[in-house]
Steps between C-alpha positions, in 0.01 A plus 500: 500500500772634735828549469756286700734683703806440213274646234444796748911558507524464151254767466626711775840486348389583113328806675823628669693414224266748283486765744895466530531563165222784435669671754840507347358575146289849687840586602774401252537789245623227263226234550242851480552586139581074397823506455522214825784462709620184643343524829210566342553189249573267828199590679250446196689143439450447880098565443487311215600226670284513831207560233607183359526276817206623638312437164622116517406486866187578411491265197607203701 
């Protein structure tokens, strides 16, 4: 089964939004010891939800 070109951007844009956010955690002295911060909080939500559209993409 291969993915359609959608699924691929959904997937593509769950994997930014994860390496947006790992990258702010590695250098956010806040996020570092889990205390968070609210960019940090914004980019998770935004990965959370990319996760979640690409997961019903590839449901549907």
């Amino acid at each position: 089964m291969t993915a359609t070109a959608n699924e691929q951007h959904e997937g593509d844009a769950a994997d930014q939004a994860w390496r947006a956010a790992i990258g702010h955690v590695a250098a956010c002295p806040s996020c570092r010891i889990l205390a968070g911060c609210e960019r940090g909080d914004q980019l998770v939500r935004r990965y959370e939800e990319a996760t979640r559209q690409a997961r019903s993409g590839d449901a549907g």
